[in-house]
C-alpha positions as CSV (number, residue, x, y, z in Angstrom):
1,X,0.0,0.0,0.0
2,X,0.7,3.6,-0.3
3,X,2.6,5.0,2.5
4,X,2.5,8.3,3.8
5,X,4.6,10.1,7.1
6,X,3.0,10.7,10.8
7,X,6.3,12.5,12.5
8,X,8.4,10.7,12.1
9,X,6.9,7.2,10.6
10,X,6.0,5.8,8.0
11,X,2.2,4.6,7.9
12,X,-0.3,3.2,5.2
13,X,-2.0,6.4,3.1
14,X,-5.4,4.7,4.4
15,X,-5.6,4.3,8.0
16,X,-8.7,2.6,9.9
17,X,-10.8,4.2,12.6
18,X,-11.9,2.3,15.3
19,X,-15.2,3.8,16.5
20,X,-17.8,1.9,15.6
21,X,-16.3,-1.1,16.5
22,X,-17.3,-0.2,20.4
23,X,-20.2,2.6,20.3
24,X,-23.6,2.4,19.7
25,X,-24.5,-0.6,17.2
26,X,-21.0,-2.1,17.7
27,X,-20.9,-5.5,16.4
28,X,-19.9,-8.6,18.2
29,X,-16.6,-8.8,19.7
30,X,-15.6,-11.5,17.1
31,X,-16.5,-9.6,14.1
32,X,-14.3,-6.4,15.3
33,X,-11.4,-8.4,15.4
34,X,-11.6,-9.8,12.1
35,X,-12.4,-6.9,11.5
36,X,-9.2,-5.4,12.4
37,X,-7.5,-8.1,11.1
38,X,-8.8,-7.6,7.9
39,X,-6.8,-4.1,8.2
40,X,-4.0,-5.2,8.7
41,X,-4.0,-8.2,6.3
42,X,-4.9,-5.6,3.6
43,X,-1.6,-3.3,4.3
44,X,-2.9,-0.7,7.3
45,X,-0.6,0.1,9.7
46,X,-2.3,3.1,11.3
47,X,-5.0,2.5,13.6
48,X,-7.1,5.0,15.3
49,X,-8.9,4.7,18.5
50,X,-9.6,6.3,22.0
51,X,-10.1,6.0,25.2
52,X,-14.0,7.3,25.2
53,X,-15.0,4.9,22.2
54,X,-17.3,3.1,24.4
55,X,-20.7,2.9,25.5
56,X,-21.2,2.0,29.4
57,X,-19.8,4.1,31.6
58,X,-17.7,1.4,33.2
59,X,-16.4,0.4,30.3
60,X,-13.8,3.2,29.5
61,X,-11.1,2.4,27.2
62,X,-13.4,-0.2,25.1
63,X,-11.7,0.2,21.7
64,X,-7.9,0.4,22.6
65,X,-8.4,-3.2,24.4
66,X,-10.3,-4.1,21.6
67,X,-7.6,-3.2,19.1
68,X,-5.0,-4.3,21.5
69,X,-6.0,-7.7,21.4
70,X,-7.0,-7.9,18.2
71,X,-3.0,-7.0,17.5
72,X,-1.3,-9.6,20.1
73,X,-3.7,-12.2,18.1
74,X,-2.9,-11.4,14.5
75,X,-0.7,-14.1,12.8
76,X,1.5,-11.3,11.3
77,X,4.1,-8.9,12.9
78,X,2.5,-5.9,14.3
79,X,5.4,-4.0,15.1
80,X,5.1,-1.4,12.7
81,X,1.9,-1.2,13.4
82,X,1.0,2.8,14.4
83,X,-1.7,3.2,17.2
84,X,-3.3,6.6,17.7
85,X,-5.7,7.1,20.6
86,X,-6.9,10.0,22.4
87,X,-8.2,11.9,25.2
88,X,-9.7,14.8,26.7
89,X,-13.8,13.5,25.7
90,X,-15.5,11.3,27.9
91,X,-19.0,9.2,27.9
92,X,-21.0,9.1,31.1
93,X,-23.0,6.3,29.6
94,X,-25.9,7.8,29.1
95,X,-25.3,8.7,25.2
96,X,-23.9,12.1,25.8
97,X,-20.4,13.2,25.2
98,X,-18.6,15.5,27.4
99,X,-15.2,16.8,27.6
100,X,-12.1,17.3,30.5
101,X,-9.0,19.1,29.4
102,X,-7.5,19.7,32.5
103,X,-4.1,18.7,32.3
104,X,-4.2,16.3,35.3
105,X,-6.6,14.7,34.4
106,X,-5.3,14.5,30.8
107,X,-1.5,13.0,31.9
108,X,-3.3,10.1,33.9
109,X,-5.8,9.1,30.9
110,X,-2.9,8.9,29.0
111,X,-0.9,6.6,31.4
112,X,-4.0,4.7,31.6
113,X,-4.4,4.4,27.4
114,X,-0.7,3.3,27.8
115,X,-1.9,-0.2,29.9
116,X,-4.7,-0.6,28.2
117,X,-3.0,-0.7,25.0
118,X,-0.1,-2.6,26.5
119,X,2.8,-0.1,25.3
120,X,5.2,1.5,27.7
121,X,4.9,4.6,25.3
122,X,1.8,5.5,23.1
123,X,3.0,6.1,19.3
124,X,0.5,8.9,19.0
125,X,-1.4,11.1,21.4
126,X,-3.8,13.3,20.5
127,X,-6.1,15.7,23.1
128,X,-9.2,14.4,21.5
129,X,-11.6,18.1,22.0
130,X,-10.7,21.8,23.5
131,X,-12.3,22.2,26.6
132,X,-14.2,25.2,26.8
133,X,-13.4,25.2,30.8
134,X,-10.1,24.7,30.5
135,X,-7.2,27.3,28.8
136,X,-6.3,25.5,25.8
137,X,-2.9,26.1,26.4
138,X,-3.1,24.4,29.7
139,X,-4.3,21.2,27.7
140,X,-1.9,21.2,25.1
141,X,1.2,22.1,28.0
142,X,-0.3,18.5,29.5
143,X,0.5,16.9,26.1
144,X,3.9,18.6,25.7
145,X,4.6,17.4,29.2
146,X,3.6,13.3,28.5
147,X,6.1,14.0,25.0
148,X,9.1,15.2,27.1
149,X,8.5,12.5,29.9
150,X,8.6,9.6,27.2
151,X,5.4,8.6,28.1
152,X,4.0,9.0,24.3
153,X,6.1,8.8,21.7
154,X,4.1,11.6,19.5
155,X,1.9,14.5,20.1
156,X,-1.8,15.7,18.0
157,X,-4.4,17.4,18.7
158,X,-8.3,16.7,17.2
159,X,-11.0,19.6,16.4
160,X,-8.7,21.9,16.2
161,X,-9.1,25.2,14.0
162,X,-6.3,27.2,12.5
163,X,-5.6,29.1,15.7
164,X,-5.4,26.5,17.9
165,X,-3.0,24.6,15.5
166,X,-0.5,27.2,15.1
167,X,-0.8,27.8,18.9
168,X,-0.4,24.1,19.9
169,X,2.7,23.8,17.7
170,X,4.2,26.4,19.5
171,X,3.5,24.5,22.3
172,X,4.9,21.7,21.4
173,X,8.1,23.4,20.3
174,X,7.2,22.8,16.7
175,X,6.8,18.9,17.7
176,X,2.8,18.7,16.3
177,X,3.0,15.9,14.3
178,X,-0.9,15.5,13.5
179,X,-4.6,17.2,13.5
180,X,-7.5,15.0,13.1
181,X,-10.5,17.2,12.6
182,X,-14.0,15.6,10.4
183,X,-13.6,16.1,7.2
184,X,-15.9,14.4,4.1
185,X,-17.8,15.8,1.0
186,X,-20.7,16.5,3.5
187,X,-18.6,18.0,5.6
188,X,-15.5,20.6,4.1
189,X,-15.6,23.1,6.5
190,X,-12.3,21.9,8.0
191,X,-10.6,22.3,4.6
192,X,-9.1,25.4,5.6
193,X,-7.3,22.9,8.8
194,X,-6.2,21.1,5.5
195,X,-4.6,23.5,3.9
196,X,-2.4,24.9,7.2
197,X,-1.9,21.4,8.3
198,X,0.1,20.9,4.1
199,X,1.7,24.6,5.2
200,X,3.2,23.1,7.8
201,X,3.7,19.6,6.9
202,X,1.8,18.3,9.8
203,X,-0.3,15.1,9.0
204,X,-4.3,15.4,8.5
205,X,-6.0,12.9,9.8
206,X,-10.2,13.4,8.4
207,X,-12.3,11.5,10.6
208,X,-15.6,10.6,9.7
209,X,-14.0,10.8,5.7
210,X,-16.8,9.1,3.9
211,X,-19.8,11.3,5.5
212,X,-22.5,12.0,3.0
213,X,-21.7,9.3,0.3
214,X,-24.6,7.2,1.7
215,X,-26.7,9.4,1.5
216,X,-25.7,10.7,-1.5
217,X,-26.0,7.1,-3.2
218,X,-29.9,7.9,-2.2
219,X,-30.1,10.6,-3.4
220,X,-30.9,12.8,-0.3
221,X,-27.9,15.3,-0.8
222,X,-29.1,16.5,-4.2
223,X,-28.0,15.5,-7.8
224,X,-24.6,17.3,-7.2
225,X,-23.2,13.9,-5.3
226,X,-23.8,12.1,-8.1
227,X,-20.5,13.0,-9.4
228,X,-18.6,10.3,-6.8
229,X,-21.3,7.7,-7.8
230,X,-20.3,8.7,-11.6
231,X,-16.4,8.5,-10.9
232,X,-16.8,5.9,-9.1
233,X,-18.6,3.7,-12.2
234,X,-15.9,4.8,-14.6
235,X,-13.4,3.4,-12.5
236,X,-15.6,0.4,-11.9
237,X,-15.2,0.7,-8.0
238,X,-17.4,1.9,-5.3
239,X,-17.8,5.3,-4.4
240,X,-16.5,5.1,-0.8
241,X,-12.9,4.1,-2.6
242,X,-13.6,7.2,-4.5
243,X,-13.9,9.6,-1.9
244,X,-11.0,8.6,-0.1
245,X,-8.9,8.7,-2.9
246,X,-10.6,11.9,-3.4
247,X,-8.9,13.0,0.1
248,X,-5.6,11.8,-0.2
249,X,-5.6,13.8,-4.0
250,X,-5.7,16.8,-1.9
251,X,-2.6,17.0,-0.3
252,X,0.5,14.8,0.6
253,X,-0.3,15.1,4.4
254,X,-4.1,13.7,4.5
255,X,-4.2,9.8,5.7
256,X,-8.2,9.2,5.9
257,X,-8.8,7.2,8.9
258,X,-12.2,5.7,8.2
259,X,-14.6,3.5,10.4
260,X,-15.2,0.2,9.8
261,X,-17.2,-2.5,11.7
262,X,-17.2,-5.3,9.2
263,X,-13.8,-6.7,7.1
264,X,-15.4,-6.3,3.6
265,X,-15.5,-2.1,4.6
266,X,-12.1,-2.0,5.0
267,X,-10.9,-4.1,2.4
268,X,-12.7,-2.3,-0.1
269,X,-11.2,1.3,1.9
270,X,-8.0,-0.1,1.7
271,X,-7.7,-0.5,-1.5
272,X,-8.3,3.6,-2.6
273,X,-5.3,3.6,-1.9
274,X,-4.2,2.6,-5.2
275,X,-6.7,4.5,-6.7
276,X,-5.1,7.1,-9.2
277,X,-7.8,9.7,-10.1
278,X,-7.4,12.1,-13.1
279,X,-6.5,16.3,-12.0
280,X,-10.4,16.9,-13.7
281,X,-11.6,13.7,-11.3
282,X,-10.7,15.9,-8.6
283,X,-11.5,19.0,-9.6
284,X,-14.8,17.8,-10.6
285,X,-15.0,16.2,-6.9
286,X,-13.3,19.4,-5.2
287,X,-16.1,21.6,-7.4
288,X,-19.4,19.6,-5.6
């Protein structure tokens, strides 16, 4: 597969997200890990998780045990194997999301991601969502702190906008490796994040990348979409390995990390990878 840079490594141009494997509608514990597997057997060595993909409340750090065990149990060598989680969000198990950015607390979730995941230092460690009660500078400080006591290995930050980029690398001494904000043909309003993030050779990571393409098969998002769905036939693939192609035509930074819950989604997400779309593809794309 493709490979594309995080910092200082080398990762798979398609990463995989591991949300859905441990929220609301997860599947079976089973089917996650072949589901991961599947990743992995297809080329991805950049996984994607946290420590609030869950869905009880005692049940914190669902998905990094999840992904962790799915890794010790693979047949191949996982030791180039990238996994990002994050913190800073939290799920009182009631459905809602809410958010802690206080740097104590943020140091200690991180120590705890560590075990979970079975790593005496995470690869990558992002604070997962600002916290409007907490100076973002005091959040991102936490993160520079866990970087210069070895306890992660990288630093990102998620949901960031421009400001808060610029200001966490400053932070960090220039050390921000990677921003992981939503990005999809539904949703573009982070393209601006993009753009800085290929200024300043800093990774983007677009979660929820294939938002809207559903629903565009449908026919709900208007005519417009039917461009991907048009690509997509000329190439004789689906749409979803359109759109992430789509994303990684954008710039050299962008590694889409999208969900999967079943093997034959990431397979098939895998494979955009190799996906070469024409400069009027993407234009055409870039222009819906």
């Amino acid at each position: 597969m493709q490979e594309r840079t995080i910092g200082g490594r080398s990762v798979s141009a398609i990463g995989l997200g591991g949300m859905p494997m441990s929220i609301e509608g997860r599947p079976d514990r089973d089917r996650s890990v072949a589901t991961i597997h599947a990743a992995l057997d297809a080329g991805v060595t950049f996984i994607d998780t946290a420590d609030a993909y869950h869905l009880h409340a005692d049940e914190v750090g669902h998905n990094e045990e999840l992904i962790a065990e799915a890794l010790r149990s693979w047949g191949g060598d996982a030791s180039g194997v990238l996994v990002a989680t994050k913190g800073g969000h939290l799920r009182p198990g009631d459905g809602s999301w809410t958010r802690d950015g206080r740097p104590e607390y943020l140091k200690e979730a991180a120590k705890a991601s560590a075990k979970r995941l079975g790593v005496e230092a995470i690869g990558l460690y992002q604070f997962h969502r600002p916290d409007p009660e907490v100076p973002y500078a005091d959040s991102v400080g936490a993160i520079r702190d866990l970087l210069d006591e070895g306890v992660i290995e990288m630093a990102g930050i998620s949901n960031a906008n421009p400001e808060q980029i610029r200001e966490a690398n400053d932070i960090l001494g220039g050390r921000l490796v990677s921003v992981q904000n939503q990005f999809s043909p539904r949703f573009r309003s982070s393209l601006p994040e993009l753009e800085l993030c290929a200024e300043l050779g800093v990774a983007f990571l677009p979660w929820s990348p294939l938002g809207g393409i559903s629903l565009a098969r449908s026919g709900e998002l208007g005519a417009e979409y039917a461009a991907f769905q048009e690509v997509a036939d000329a190439h004789g693939v689906s749409p979803f390995r359109v759109t992430l192609a789509w994303e990684l035509a954008l710039a050299p930074v962008v590694v889409p990390i999208p969900g999967a819950s079943r093997p034959e989604s990431i397979q098939d997400s895998a494979q955009a990878a190799d996906l070469t779309l024409t400069a009027d593809e993407v234009a055409r794309l870039s222009a819906v």
